[in-house]
C-alpha positions as CSV (number, residue, x, y, z in Angstrom):
1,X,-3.8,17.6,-8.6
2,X,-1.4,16.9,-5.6
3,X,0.4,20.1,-3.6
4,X,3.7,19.6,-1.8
5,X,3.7,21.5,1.3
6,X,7.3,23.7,2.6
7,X,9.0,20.5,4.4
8,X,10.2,21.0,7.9
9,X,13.3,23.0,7.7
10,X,15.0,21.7,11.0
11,X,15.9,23.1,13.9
12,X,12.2,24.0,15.0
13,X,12.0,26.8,12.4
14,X,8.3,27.2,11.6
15,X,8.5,29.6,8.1
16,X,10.7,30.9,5.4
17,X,11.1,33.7,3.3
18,X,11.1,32.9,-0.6
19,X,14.3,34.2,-2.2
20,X,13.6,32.6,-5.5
21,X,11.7,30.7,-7.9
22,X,13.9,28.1,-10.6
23,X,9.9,27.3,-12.0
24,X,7.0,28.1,-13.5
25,X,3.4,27.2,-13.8
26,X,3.8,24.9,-16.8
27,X,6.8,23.2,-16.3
28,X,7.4,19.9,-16.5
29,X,10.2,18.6,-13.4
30,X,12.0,15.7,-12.3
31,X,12.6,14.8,-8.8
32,X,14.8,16.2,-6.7
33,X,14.9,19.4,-9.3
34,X,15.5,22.8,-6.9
35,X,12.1,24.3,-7.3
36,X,12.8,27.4,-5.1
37,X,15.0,28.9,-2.4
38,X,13.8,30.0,0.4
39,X,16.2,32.2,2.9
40,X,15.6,31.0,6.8
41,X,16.4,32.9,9.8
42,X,19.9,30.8,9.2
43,X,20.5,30.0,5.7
44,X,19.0,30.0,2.1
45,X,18.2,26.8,1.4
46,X,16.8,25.2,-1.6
47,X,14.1,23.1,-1.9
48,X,14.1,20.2,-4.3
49,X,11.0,18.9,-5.9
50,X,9.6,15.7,-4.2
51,X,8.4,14.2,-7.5
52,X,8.4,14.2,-11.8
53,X,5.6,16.2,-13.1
54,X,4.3,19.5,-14.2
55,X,4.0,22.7,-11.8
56,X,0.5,24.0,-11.6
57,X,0.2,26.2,-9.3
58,X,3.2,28.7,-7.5
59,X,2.2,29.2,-3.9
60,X,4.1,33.2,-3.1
61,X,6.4,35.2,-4.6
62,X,10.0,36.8,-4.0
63,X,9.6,37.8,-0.5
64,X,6.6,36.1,1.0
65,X,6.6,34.0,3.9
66,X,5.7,30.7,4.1
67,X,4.3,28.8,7.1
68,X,6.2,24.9,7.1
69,X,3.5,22.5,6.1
70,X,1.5,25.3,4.1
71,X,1.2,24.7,0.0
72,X,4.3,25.7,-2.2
73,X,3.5,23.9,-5.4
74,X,0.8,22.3,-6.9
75,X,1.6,19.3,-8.9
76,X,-0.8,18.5,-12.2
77,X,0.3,15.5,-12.8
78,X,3.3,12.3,-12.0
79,X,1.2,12.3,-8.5
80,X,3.4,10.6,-6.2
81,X,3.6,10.1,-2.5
82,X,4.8,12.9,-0.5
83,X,7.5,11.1,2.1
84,X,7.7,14.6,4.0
85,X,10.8,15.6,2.5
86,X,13.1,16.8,5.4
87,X,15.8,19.2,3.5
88,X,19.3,18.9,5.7
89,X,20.1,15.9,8.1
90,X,18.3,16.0,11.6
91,X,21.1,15.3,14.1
92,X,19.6,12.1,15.8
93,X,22.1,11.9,18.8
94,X,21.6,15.4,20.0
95,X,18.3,15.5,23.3
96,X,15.9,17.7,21.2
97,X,15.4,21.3,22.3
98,X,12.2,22.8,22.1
99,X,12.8,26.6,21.2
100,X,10.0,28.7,22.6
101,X,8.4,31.7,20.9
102,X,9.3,35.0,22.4
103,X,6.8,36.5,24.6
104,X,4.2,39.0,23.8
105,X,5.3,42.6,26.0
106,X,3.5,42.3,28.9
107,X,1.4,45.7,29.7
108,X,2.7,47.9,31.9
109,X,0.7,49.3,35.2
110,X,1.4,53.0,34.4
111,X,-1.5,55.3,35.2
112,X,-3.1,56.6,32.0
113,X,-6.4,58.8,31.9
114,X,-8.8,58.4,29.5
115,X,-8.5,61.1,27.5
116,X,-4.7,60.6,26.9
117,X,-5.0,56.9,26.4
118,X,-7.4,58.0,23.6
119,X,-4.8,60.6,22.5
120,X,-2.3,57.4,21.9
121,X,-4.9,56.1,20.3
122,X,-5.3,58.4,17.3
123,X,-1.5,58.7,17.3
124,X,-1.4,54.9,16.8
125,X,1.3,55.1,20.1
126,X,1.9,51.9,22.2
127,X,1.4,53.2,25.6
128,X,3.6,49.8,26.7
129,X,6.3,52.3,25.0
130,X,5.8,55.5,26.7
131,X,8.1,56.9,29.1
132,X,5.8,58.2,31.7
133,X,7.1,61.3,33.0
134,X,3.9,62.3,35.1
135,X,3.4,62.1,39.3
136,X,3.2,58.2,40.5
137,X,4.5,57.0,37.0
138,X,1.4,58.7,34.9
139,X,1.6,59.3,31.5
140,X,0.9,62.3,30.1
141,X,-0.1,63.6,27.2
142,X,3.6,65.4,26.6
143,X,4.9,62.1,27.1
144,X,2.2,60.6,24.0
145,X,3.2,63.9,22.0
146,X,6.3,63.1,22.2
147,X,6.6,59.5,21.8
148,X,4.6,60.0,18.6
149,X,7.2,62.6,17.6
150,X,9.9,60.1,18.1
151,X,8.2,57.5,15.7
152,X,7.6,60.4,12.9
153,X,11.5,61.1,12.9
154,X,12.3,57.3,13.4
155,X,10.2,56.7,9.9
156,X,7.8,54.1,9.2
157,X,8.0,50.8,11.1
158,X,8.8,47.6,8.8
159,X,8.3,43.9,10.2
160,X,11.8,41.7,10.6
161,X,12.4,39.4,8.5
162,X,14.8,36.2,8.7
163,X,17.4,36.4,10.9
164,X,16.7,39.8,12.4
165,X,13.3,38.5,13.7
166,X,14.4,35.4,15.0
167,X,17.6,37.7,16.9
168,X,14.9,39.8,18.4
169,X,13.0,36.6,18.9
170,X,16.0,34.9,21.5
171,X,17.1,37.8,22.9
172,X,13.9,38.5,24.3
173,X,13.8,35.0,25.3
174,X,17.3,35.1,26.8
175,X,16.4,37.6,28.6
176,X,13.1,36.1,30.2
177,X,15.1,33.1,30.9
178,X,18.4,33.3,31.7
179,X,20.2,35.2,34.7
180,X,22.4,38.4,33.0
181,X,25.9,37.7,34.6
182,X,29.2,38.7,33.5
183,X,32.7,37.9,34.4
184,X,35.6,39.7,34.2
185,X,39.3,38.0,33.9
186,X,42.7,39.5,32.9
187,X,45.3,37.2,31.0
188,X,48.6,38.1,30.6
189,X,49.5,37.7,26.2
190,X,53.0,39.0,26.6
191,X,54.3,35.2,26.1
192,X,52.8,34.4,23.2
193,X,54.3,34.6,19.1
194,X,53.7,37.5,17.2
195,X,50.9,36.3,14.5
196,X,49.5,34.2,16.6
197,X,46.0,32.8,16.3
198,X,44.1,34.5,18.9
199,X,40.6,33.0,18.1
200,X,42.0,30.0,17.7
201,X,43.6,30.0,21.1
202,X,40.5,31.6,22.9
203,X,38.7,28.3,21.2
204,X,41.1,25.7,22.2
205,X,41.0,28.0,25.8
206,X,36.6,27.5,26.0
207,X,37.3,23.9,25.1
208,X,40.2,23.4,27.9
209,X,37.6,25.3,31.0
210,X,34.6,23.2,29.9
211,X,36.5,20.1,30.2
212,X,37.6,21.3,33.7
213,X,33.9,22.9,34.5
214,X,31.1,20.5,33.0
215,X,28.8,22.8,34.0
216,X,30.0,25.3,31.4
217,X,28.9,22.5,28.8
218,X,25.1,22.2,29.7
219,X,21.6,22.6,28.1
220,X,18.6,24.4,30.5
221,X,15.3,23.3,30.3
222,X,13.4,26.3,32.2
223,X,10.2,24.2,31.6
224,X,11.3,21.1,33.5
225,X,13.5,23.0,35.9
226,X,16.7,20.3,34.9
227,X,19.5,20.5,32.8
228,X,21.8,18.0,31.0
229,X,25.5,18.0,31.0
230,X,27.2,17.7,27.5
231,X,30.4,15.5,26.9
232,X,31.1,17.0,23.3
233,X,32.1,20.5,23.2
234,X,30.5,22.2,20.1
235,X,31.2,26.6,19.9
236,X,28.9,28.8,18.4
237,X,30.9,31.1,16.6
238,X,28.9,34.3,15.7
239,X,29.5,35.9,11.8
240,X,28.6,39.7,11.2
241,X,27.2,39.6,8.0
242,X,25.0,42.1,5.8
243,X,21.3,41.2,7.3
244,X,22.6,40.3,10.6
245,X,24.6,38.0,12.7
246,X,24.7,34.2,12.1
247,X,26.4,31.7,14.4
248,X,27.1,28.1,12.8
249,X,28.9,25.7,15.0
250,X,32.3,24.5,15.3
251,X,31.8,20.9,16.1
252,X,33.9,18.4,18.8
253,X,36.4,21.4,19.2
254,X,38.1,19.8,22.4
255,X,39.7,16.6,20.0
256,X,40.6,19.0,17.1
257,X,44.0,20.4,16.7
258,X,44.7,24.4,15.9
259,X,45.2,23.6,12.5
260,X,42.2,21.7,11.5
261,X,40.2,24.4,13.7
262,X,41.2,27.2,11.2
263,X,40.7,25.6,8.5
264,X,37.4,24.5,9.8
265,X,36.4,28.2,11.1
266,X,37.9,29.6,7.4
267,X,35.0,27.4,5.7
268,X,32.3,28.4,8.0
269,X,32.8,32.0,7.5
270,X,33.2,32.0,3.7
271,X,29.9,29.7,4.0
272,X,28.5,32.0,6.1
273,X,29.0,35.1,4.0
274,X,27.9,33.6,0.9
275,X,24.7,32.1,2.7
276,X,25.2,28.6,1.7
277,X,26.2,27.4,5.0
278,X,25.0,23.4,5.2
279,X,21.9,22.9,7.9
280,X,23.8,21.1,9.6
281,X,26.3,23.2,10.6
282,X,24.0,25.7,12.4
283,X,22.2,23.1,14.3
284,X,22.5,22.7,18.6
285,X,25.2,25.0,19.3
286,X,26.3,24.2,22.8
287,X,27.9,27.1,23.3
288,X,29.0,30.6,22.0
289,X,31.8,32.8,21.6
């Protein structure tokens, strides 16, 4: 008996959500058969069996999360070495990034007496969530009632899965780490074609003020306290989709002409929509628009 473990995904992804099993216990396979997809907080991707033999065991069903490096299948037999199959291409020229977990909420200092802290506590409130309405920031117990009400009329709370969590996940890191800031321009349009592309333009536009600002064009390393200019200039183009938003990247956009930036922005999105949008594609954007 041999198990194959979920192969490192890319990207610093640490789990995935099965979508799909193409086996079953019994089955005999070949290598580099899909045994299963599994849906990312970026793509589904399948994973292909790393050896010829017969399936054993199934590690999870439709739905379940798997941990990279935790059991997926269990091999009876054909026992081969596992090379550590890495599914995608790692981009080898690109400084690795280290993404870091969200933080838990810190606690808040709010005053709370006992007995209303143990009011929250047989209303299963978080009294990190309470909006203390009380003298000196205290909560009260009107302010447990009703935070409980809010969560009976909200409906039952359901864990995020995929891209939603991994949304939640950088935002709240963003917003740890990086200074809110926002800037305001007006551009006259007047001169330009009817049916012209605007994304396009506003591409080209990025592109044009990060050649002329190389500090647009950077990576942060809040750890180290340095950052590293970038000569390439890759844009993170988010797509809305049903689930959430996913941004692959439009890659060396400063040496691409508008034409072969459409087309490449058309293939991306249809990509994107269908969820079959290649690894590689949604790995170390550099920027975002």
């Amino acid at each position: 008996m041999r198990q194959f473990n979920l192969p490192d995904l890319g990207e610093g992804l640490e789990e995935a959500e099965i979508v799909a099993w193409y086996v079953n216990e019994g089955d005999h396979v070949v290598a580099d058969q899909p045994l299963v997809s599994v849906e990312t907080d970026k793509a589904v991707v399948e994973v292909p069996s790393p050896q010829s033999g017969r399936i054993a065991r199934l590690f999870g069903g439709k739905g379940d999360l798997v941990k990279v490096g935790a059991p997926l299948v269990e091999f009876a037999e054909g026992v081969q070495e596992d090379t550590g199959t890495v599914v995608g291409e790692i981009d080898r020229t690109a400084p690795a990034r280290a993404v870091p977990a969200a933080e838990p909420t810190r606690a808040r200092t709010a005053q709370v007496l006992p007995a209303v802290r143990a009011l929250a506590r047989k209303l299963d409130v978080d009294l990190n969530l309470v909006q203390a309405t009380g003298a000196g920031g205290m909560i009260t117990r009107a302010d447990v009632e009703r935070a409980a009400r809010s969560m009976v009329d909200a409906g039952p709370a359901e864990p995020l899965r995929g891209m939603r969590r991994a949304m939640a996940q950088r935002m709240a890191t963003a917003h740890a780490e990086i200074a809110r800031t926002t800037v305001t321009d007006e551009a006259d349009v007047d001169g330009w074609t009817k049916g012209h592309d605007t994304t396009i333009r506003l591409v080209r536009a990025i592109a044009a003020a990060a050649k002329a600002e190389p500090s647009l064009n950077a990576w942060y390393n809040a750890q180290a306290g340095e950052r590293r200019l970038i000569n390439r200039i890759d844009i993170g183009i988010a797509v809305d989709i049903e689930g959430g938003l996913i941004v692959p990247v439009l890659r060396n956009v400063g040496e691409r002409d508008a034409k072969d930036l459409r087309s490449g922005l058309d293939r991306m999105r249809a990509d994107a929509a269908a969820r079959s949008i290649p690894p590689e594609e949604l790995r170390a954007a550099r920027g975002g628009a």
